[in-house]
C-alpha positions in Angstrom: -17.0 9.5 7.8 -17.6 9.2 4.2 -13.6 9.6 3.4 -13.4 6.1 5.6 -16.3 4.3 3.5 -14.4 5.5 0.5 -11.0 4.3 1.5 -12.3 1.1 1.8 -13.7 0.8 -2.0 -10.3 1.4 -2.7 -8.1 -1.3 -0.4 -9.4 -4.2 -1.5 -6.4 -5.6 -3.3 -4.0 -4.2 -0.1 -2.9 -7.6 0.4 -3.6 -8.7 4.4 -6.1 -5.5 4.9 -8.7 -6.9 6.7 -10.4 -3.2 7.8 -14.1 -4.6 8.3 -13.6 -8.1 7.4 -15.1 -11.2 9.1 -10.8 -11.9 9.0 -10.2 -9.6 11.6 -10.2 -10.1 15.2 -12.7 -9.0 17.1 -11.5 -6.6 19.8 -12.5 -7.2 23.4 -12.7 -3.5 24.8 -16.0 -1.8 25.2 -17.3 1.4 23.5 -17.1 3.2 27.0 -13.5 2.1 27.5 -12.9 3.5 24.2 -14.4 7.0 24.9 -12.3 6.9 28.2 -9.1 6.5 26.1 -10.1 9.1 23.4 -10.9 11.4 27.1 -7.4 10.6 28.3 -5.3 11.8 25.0 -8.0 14.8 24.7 -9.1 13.5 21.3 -11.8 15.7 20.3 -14.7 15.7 17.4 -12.5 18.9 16.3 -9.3 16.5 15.9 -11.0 13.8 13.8 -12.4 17.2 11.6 -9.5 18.6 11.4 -7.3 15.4 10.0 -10.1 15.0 7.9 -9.7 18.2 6.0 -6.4 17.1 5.6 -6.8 14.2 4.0 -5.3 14.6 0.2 -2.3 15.7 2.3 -2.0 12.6 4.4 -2.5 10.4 1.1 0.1 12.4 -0.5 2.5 12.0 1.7 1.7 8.8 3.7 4.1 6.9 1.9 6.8 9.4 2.5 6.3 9.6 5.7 6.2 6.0 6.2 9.4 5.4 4.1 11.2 8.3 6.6 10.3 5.6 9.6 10.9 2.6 8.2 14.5 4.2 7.4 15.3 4.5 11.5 14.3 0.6 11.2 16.4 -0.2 8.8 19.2 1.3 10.4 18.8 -0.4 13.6 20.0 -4.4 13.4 17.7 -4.7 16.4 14.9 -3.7 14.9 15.4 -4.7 11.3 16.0 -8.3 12.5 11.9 -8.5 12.8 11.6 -8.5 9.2 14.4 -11.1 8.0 13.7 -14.6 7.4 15.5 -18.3 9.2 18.4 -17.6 6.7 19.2 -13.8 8.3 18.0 -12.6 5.0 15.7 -9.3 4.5 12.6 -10.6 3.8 11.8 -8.3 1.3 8.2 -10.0 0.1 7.2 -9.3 3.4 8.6 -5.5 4.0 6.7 -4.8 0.8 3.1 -6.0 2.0 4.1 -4.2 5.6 5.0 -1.5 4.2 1.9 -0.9 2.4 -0.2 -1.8 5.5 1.7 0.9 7.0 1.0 3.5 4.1 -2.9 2.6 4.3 -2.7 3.1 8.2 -1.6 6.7 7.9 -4.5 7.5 6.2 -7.0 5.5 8.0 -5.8 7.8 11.0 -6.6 10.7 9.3 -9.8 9.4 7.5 -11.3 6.5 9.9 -14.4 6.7 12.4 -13.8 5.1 15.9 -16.4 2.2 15.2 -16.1 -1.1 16.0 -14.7 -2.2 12.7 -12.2 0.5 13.4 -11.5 -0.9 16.9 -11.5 -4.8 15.6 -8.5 -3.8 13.6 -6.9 -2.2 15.8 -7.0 -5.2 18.1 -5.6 -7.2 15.0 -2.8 -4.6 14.5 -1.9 -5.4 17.7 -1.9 -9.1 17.6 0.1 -9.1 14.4 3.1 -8.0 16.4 2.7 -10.5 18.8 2.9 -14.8 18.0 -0.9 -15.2 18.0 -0.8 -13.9 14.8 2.9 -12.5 13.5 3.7 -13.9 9.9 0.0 -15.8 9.7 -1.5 -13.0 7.2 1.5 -12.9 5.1 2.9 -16.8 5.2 6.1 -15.8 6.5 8.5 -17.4 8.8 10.2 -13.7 10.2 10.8 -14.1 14.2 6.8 -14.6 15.7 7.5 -11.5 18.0 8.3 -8.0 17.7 8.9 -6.8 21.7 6.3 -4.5 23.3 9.6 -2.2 24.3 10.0 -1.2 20.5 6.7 -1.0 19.7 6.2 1.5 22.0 9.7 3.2 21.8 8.9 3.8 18.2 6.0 6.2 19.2 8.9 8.9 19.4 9.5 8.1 15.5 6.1 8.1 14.4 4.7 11.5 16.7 6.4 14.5 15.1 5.0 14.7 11.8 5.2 18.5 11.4 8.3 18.5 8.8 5.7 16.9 6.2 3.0 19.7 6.2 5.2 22.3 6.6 5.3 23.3 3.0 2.1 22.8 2.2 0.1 23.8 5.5 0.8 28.1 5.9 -0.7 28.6 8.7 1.1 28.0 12.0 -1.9 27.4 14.0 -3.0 25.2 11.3 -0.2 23.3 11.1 -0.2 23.4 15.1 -3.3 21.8 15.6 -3.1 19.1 12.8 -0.1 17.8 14.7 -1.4 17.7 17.7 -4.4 16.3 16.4 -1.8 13.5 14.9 -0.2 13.2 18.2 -3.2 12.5 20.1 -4.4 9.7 17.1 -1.1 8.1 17.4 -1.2 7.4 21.1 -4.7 6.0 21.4 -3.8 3.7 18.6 -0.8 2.3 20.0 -2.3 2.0 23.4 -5.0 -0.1 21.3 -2.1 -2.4 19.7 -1.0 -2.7 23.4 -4.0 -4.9 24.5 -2.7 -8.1 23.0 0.5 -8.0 24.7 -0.9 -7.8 28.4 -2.0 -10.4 30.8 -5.7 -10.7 31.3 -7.1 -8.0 33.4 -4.1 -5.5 33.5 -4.6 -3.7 30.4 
């Protein structure tokens, strides 16, 4: 999509955004085992259109959205604990450049092609919670692991996004679809992200 090429003019400072870089991993699954995933949430050309349209809305309120998430983090010692340092200390160098990771990936979801630079990062989304590569991008020293339970406990944070459009989406089939559309996104990502965590052969 053009939105995608353009997004990418524009994240070159995002410190640790490796979207299309020779930095990024190189993900192992195969175009067809892609189209099978995108089969098995229903993700449809229509879905990809239809977040597209949307996109001034998603970069208006990505970082709202994301701050609203990252709230239920920091309210839960379990999972705030992934982002503090060997003293017990927020690491707050390292929620910043997270944080604005997370921003950017809201509206690559809404503006991103499925191609294989798209997939590559997906796979190095997913190693980033994992030791092979937690705390490399960033020089940190936060614990090398965030568990596969959160991470995909957390999808029922990240799914209903409806109170964000509300206002400014007035149609109810609109707003419907959009997310749904979000929903389905969501879930082929994170089963994506998932591939780093499982022995060889069982993902």
């Amino acid at each position: 999509m053009k939105e995608g090429m353009a997004d990418s003019m524009t994240t070159r400072d995002l410190a640790g955004y490796d979207f299309g870089k020779a930095a990024s991993a190189v993900s192992p699954v195969s175009d067809d085992a892609l189209r099978q995933l995108e089969q098995t949430v229903e993700w449809t050309e229509a879905d990809a259109a239809l977040l597209n349209k949307h996109l001034p809305l998603f970069r208006e309120r990505a970082e709202s959205m994301v701050e609203s998430w990252r709230a239920v983090i920091s309210a839960q010692p379990h999972l705030a604990e992934w982002f503090r340092g060997p003293d017990g200390a927020p690491d707050d160098d390292y929620k910043a450049r997270v944080k604005a990771r997370f921003v950017q990936w809201v509206i690559d979801v809404a503006s991103r092609s499925h191609d294989r630079d798209w997939l590559n990062y997906q796979e190095e989304i997913g190693l980033r919670h994992t030791p092979a590569k937690k705390n490399a991008t960033d020089h940190k020293h936060t614990p090398p692991l965030v568990p596969f339970r959160y991470l995909l406990a957390f999808v029922a944070i990240v799914l209903p996004v409806r109170k964000f459009f509300a206002a400014a989406i007035h149609s109810p089939d609109e707003l419907d679809g959009v997310e749904m559309a979000w929903r389905k996104a969501a879930c082929l990502h994170i089963a994506l992200w998932a591939r780093p965590y499982t022995i060889e052969g069982l993902w």
